[in-house]
PyMOL Python script that loads the backbone (N, CA, C, O; Angstrom):
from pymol import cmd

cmd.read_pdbstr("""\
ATOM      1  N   UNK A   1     -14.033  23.954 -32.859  1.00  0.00           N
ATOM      2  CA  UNK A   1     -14.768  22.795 -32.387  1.00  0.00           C
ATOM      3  C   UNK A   1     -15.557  22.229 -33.577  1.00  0.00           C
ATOM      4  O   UNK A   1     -16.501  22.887 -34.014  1.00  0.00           O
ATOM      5  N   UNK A   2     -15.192  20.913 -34.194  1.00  0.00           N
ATOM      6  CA  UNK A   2     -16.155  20.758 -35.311  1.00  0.00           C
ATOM      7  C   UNK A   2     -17.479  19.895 -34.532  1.00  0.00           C
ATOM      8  O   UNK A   2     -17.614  19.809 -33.312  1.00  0.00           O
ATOM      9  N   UNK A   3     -18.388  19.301 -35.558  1.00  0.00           N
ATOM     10  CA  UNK A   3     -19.353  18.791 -35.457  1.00  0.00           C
ATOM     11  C   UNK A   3     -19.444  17.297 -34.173  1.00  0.00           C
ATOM     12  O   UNK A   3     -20.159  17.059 -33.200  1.00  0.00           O
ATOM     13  N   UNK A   4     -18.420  16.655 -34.791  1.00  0.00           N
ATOM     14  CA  UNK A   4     -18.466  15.402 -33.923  1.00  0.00           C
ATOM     15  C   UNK A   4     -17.971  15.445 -32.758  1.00  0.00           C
ATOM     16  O   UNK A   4     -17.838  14.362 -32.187  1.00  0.00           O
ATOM     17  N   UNK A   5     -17.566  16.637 -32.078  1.00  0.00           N
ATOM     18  CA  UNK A   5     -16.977  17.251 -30.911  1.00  0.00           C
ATOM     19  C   UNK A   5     -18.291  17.494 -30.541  1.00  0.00           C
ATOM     20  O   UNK A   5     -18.728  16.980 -29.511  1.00  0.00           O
ATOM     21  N   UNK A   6     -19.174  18.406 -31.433  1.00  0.00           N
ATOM     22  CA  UNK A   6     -20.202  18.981 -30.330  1.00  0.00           C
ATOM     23  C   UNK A   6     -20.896  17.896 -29.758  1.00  0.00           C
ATOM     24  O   UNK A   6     -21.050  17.533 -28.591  1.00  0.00           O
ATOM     25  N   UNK A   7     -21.550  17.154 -31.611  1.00  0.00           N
ATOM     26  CA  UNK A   7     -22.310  16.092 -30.954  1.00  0.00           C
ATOM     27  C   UNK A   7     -22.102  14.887 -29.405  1.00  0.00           C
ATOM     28  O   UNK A   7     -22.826  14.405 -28.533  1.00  0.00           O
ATOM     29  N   UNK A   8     -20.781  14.855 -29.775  1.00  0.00           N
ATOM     30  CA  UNK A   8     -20.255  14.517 -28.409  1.00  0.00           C
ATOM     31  C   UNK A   8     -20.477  14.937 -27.242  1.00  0.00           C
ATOM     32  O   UNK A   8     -20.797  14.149 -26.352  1.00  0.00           O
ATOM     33  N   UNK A   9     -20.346  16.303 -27.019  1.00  0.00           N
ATOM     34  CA  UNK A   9     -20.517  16.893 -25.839  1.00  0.00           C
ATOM     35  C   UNK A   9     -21.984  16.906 -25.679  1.00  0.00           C
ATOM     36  O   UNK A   9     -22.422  16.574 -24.577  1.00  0.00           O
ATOM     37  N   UNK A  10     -22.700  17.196 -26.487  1.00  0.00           N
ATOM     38  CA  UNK A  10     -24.019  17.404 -26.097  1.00  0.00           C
ATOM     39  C   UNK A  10     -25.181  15.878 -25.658  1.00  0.00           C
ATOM     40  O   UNK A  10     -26.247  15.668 -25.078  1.00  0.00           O
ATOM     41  N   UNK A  11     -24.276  15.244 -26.272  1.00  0.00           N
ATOM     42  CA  UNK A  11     -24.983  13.661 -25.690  1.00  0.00           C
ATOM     43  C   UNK A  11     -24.658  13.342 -24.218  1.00  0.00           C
ATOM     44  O   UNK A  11     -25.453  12.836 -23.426  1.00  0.00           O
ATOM     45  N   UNK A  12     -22.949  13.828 -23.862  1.00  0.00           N
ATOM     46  CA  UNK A  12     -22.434  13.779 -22.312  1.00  0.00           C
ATOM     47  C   UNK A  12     -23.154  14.795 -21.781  1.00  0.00           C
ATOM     48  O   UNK A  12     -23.396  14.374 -20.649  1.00  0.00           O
ATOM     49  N   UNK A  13     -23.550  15.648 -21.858  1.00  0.00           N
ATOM     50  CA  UNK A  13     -24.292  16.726 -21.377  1.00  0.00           C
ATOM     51  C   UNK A  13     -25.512  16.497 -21.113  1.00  0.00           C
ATOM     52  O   UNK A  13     -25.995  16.802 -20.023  1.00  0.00           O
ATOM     53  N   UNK A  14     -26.231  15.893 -22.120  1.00  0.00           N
ATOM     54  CA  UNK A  14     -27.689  15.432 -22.271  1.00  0.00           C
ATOM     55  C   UNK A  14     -28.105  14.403 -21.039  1.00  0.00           C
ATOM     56  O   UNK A  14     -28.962  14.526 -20.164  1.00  0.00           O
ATOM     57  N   UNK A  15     -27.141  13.319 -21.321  1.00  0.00           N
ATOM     58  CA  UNK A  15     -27.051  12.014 -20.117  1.00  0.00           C
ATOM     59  C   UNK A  15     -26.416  12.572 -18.596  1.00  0.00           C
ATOM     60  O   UNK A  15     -26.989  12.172 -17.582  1.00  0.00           O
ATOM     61  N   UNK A  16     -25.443  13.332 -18.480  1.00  0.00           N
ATOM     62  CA  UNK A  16     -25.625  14.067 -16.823  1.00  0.00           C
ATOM     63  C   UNK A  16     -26.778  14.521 -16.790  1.00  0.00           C
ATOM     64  O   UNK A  16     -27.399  13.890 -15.935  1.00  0.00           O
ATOM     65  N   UNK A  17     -27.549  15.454 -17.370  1.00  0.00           N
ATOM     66  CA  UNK A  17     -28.587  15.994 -17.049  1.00  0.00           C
ATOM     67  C   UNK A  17     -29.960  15.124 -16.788  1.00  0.00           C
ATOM     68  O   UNK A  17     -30.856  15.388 -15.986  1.00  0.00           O
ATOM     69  N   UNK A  18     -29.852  13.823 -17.847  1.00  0.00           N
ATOM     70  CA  UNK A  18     -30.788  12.949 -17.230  1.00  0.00           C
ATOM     71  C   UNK A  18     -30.658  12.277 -15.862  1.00  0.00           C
ATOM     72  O   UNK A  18     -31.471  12.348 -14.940  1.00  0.00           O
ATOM     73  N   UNK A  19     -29.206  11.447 -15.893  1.00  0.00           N
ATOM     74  CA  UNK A  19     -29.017  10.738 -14.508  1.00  0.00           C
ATOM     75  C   UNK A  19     -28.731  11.896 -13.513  1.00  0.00           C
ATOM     76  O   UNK A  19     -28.314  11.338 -12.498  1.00  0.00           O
ATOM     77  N   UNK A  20     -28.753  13.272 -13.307  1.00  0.00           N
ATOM     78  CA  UNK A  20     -28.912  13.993 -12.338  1.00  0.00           C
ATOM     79  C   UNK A  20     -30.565  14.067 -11.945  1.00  0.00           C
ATOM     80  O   UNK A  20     -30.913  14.226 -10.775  1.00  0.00           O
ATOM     81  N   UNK A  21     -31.408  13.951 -12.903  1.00  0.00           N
ATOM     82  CA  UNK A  21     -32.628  14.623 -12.349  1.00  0.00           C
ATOM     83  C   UNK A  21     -33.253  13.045 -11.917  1.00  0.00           C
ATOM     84  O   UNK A  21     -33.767  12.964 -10.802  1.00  0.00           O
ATOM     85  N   UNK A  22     -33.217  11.988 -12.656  1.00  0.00           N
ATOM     86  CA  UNK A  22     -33.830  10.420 -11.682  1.00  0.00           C
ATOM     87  C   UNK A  22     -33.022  10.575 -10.541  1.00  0.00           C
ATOM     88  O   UNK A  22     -33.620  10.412  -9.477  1.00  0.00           O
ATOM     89  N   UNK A  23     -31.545  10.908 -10.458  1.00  0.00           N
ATOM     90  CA  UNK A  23     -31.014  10.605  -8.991  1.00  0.00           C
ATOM     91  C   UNK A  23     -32.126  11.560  -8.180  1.00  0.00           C
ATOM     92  O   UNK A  23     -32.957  11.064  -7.419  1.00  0.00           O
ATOM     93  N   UNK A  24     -32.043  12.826  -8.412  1.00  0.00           N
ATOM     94  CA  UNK A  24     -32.659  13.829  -7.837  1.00  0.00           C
ATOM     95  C   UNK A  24     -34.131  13.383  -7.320  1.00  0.00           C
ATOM     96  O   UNK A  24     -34.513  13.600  -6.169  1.00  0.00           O
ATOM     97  N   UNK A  25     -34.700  12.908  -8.042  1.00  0.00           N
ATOM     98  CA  UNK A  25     -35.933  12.401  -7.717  1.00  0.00           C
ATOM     99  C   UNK A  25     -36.400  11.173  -6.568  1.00  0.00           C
ATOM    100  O   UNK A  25     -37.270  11.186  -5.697  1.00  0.00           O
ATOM    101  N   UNK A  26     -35.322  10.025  -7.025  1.00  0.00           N
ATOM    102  CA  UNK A  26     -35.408   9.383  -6.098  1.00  0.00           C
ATOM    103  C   UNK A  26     -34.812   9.744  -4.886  1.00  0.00           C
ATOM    104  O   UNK A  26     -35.018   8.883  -4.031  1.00  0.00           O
ATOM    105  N   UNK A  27     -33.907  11.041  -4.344  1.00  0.00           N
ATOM    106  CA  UNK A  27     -33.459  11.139  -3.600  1.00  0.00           C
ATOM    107  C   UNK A  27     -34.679  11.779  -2.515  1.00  0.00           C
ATOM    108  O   UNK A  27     -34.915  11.409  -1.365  1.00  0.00           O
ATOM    109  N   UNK A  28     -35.449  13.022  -3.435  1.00  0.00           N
ATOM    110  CA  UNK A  28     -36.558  13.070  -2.902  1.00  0.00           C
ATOM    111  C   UNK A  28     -37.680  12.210  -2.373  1.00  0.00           C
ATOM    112  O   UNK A  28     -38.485  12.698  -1.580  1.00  0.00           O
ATOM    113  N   UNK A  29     -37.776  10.971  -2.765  1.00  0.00           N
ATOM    114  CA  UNK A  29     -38.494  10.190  -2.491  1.00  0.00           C
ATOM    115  C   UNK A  29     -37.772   9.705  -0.843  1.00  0.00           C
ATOM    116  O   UNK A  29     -38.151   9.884   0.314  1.00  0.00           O
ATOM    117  N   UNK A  30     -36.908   9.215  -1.287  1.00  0.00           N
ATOM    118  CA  UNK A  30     -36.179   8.459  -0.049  1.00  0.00           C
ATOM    119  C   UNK A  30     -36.312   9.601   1.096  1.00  0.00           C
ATOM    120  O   UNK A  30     -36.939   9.234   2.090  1.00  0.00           O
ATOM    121  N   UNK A  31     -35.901  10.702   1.106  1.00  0.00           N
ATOM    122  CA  UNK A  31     -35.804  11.996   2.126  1.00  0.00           C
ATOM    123  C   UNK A  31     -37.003  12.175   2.587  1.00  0.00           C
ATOM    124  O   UNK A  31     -37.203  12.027   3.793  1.00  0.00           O
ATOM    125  N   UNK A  32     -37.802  12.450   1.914  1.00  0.00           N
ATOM    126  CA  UNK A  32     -38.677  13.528   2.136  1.00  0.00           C
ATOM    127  C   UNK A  32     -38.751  14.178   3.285  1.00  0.00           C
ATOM    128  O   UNK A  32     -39.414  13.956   4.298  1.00  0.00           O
ATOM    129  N   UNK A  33     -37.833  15.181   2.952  1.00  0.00           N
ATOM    130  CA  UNK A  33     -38.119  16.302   3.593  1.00  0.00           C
ATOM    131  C   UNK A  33     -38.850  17.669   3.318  1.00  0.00           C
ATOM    132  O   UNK A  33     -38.575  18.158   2.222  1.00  0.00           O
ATOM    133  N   UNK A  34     -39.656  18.320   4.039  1.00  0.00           N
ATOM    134  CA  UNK A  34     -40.666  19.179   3.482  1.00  0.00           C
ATOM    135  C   UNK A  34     -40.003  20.006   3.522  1.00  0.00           C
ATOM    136  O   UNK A  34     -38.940  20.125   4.131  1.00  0.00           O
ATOM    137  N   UNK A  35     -40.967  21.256   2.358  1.00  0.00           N
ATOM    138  CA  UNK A  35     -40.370  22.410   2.375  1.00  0.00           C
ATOM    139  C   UNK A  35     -40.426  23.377   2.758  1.00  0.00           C
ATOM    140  O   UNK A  35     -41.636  23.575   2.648  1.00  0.00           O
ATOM    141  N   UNK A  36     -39.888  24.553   3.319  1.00  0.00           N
ATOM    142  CA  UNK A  36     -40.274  25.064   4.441  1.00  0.00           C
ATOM    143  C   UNK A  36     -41.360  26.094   4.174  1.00  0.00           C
ATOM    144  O   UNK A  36     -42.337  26.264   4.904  1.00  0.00           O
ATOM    145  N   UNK A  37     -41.017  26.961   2.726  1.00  0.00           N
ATOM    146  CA  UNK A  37     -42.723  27.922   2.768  1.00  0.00           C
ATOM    147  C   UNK A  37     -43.906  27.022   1.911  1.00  0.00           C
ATOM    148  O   UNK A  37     -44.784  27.692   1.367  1.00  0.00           O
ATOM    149  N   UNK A  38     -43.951  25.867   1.803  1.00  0.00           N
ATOM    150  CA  UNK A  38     -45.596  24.918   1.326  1.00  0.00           C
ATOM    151  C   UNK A  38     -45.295  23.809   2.446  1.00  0.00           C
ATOM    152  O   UNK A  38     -46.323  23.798   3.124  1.00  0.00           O
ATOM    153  N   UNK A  39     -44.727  23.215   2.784  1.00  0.00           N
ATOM    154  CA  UNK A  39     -44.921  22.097   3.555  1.00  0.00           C
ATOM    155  C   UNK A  39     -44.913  20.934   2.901  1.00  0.00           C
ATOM    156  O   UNK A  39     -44.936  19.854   3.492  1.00  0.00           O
ATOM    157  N   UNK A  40     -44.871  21.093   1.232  1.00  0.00           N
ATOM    158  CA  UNK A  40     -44.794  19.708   0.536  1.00  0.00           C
ATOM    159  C   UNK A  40     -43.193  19.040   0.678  1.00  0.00           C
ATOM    160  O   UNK A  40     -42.022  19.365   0.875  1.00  0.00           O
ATOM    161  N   UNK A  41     -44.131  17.790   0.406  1.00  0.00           N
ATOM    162  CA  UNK A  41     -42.507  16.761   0.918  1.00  0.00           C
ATOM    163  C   UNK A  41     -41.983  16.546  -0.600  1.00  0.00           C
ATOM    164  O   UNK A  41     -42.217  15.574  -1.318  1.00  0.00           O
ATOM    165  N   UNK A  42     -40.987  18.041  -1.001  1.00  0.00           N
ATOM    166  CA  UNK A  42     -40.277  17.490  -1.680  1.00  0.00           C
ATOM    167  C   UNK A  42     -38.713  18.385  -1.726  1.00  0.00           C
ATOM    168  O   UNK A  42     -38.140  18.610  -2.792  1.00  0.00           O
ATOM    169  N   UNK A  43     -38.185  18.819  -0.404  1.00  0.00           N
ATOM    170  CA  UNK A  43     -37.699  19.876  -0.242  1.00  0.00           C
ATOM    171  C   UNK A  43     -36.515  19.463  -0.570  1.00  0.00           C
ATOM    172  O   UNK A  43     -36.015  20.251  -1.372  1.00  0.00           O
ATOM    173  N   UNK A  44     -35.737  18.466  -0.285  1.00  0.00           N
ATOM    174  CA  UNK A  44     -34.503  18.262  -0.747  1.00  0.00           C
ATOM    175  C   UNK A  44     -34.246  16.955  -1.179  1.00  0.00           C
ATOM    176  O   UNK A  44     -35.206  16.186  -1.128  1.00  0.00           O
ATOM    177  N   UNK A  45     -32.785  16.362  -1.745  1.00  0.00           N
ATOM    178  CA  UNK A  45     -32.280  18.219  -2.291  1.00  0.00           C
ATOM    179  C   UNK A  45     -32.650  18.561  -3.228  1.00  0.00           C
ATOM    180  O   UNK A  45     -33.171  17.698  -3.934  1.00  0.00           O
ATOM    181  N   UNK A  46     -32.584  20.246  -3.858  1.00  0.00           N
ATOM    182  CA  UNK A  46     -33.195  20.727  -4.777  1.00  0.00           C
ATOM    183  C   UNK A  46     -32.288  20.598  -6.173  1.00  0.00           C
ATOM    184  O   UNK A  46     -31.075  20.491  -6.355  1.00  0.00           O
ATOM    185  N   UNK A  47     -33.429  20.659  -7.071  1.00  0.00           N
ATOM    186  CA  UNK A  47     -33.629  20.410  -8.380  1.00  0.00           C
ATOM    187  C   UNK A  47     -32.973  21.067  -8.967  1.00  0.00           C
ATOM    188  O   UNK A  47     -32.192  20.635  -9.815  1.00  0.00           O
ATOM    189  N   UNK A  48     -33.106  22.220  -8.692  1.00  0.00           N
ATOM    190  CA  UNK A  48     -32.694  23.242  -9.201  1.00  0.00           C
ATOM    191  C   UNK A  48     -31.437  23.642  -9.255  1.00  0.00           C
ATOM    192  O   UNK A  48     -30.908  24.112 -10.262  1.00  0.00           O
ATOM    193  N   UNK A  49     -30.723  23.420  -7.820  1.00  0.00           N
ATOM    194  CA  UNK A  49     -29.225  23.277  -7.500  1.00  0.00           C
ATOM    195  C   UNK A  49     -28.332  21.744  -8.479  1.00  0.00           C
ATOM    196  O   UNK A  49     -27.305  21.760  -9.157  1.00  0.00           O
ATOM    197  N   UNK A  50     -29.096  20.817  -8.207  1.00  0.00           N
ATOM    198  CA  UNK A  50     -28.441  19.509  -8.533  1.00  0.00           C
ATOM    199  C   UNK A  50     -28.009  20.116 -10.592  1.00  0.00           C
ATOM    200  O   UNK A  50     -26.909  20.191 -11.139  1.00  0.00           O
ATOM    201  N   UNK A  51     -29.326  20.400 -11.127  1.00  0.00           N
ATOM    202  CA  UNK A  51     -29.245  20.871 -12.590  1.00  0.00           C
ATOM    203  C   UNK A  51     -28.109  21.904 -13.075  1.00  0.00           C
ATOM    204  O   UNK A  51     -27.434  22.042 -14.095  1.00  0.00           O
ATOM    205  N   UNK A  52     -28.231  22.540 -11.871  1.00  0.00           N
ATOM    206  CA  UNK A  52     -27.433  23.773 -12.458  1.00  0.00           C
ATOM    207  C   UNK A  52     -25.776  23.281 -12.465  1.00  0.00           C
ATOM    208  O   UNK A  52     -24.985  23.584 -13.358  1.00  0.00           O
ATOM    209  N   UNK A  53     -25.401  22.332 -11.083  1.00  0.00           N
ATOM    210  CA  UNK A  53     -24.162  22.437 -11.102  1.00  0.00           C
ATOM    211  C   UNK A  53     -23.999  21.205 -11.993  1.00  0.00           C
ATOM    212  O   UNK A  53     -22.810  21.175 -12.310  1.00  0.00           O
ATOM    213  N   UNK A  54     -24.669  20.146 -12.557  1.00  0.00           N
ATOM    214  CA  UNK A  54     -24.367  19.260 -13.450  1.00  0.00           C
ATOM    215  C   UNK A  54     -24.397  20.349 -14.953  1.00  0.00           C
ATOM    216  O   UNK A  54     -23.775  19.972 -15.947  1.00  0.00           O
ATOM    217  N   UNK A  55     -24.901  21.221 -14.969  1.00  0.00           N
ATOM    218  CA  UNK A  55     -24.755  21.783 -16.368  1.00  0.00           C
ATOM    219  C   UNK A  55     -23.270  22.644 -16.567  1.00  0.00           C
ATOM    220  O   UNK A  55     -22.653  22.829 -17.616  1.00  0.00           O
ATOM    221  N   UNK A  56     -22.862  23.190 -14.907  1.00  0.00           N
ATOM    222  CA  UNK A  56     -21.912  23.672 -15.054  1.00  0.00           C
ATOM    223  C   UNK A  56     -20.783  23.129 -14.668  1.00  0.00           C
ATOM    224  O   UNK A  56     -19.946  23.929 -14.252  1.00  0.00           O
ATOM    225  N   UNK A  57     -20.502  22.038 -14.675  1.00  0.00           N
ATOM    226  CA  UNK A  57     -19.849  21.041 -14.645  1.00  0.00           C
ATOM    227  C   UNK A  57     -19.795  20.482 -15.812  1.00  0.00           C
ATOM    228  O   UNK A  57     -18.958  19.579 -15.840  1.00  0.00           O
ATOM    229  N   UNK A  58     -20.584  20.721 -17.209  1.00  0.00           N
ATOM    230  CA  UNK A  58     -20.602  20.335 -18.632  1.00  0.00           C
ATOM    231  C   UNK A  58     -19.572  21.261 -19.159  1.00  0.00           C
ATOM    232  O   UNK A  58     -18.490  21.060 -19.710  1.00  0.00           O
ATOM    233  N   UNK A  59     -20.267  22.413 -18.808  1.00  0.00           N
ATOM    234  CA  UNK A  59     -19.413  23.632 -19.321  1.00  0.00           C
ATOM    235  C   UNK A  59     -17.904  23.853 -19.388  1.00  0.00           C
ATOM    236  O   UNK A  59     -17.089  24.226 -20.233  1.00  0.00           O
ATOM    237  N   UNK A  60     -17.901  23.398 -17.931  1.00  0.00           N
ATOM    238  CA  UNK A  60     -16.520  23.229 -17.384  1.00  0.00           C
ATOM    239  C   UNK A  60     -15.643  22.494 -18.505  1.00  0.00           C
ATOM    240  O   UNK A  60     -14.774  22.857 -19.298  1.00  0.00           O
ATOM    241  N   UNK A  61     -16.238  21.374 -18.215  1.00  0.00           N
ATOM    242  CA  UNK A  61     -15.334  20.376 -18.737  1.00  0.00           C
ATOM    243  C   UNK A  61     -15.191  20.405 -20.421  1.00  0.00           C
ATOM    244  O   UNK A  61     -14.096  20.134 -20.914  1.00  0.00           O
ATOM    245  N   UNK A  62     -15.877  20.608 -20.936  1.00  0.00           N
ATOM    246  CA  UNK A  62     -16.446  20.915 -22.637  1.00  0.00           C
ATOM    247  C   UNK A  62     -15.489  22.831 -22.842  1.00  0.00           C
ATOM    248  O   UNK A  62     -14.594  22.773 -23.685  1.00  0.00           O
ATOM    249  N   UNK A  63     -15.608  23.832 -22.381  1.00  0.00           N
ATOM    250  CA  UNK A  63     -15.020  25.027 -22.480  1.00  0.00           C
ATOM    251  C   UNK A  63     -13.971  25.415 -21.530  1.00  0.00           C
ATOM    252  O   UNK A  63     -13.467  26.477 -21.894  1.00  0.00           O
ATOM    253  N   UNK A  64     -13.430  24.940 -20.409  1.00  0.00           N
ATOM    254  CA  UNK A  64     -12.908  25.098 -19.185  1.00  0.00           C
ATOM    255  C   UNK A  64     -13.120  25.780 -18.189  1.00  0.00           C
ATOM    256  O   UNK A  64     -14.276  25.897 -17.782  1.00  0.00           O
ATOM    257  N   UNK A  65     -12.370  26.219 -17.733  1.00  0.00           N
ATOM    258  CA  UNK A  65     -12.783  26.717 -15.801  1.00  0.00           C
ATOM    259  C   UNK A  65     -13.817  28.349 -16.257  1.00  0.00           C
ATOM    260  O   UNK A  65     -15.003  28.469 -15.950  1.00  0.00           O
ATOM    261  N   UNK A  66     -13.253  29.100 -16.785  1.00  0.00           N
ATOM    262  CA  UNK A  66     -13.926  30.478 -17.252  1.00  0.00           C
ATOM    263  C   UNK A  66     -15.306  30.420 -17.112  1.00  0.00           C
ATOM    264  O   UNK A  66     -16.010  30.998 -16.284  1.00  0.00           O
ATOM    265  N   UNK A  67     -15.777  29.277 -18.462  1.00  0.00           N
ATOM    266  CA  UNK A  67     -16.628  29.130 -18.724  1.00  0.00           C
ATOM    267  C   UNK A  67     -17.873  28.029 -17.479  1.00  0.00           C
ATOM    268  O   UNK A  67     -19.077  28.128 -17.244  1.00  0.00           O
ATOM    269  N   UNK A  68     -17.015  27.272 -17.073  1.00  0.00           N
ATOM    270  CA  UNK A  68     -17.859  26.386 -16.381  1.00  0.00           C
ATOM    271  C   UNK A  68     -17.872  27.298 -14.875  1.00  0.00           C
ATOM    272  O   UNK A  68     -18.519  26.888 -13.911  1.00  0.00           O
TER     273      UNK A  68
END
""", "prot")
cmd.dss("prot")
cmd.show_as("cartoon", "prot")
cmd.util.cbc("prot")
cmd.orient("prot")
């Protein structure tokens, strides 16, 4: 993998990870649904899920199925 490959990937990588977390956010906004052990309205969907599978969905696609 040389250089202008990575840089590549890591800018597509960089930009899912941004437009996942504004979607994410405004989705929370629009929902608000609370969460069930605080009661704050920001329960779904989670952050945490949305990040992970946009990162492994980078992986995927950048190293293949193994890896992603």
């Amino acid at each position: 993998m040389n250089r202008c490959t990575l840089y590549a990937d890591s800018k597509r990588t960089l930009r899912a990870l941004t437009l996942t977390g504004l979607s994410t956010m405004a989705l929370k906004t629009i929902t608000s649904d609370s969460r069930p052990d605080t009661g704050t309205l920001d329960g779904f969907p989670s952050g945490h899920s949305s990040m992970s599978m946009t990162f492994a969905t980078s992986l995927d696609r950048t190293y293949g199925h193994w890896v992603g």
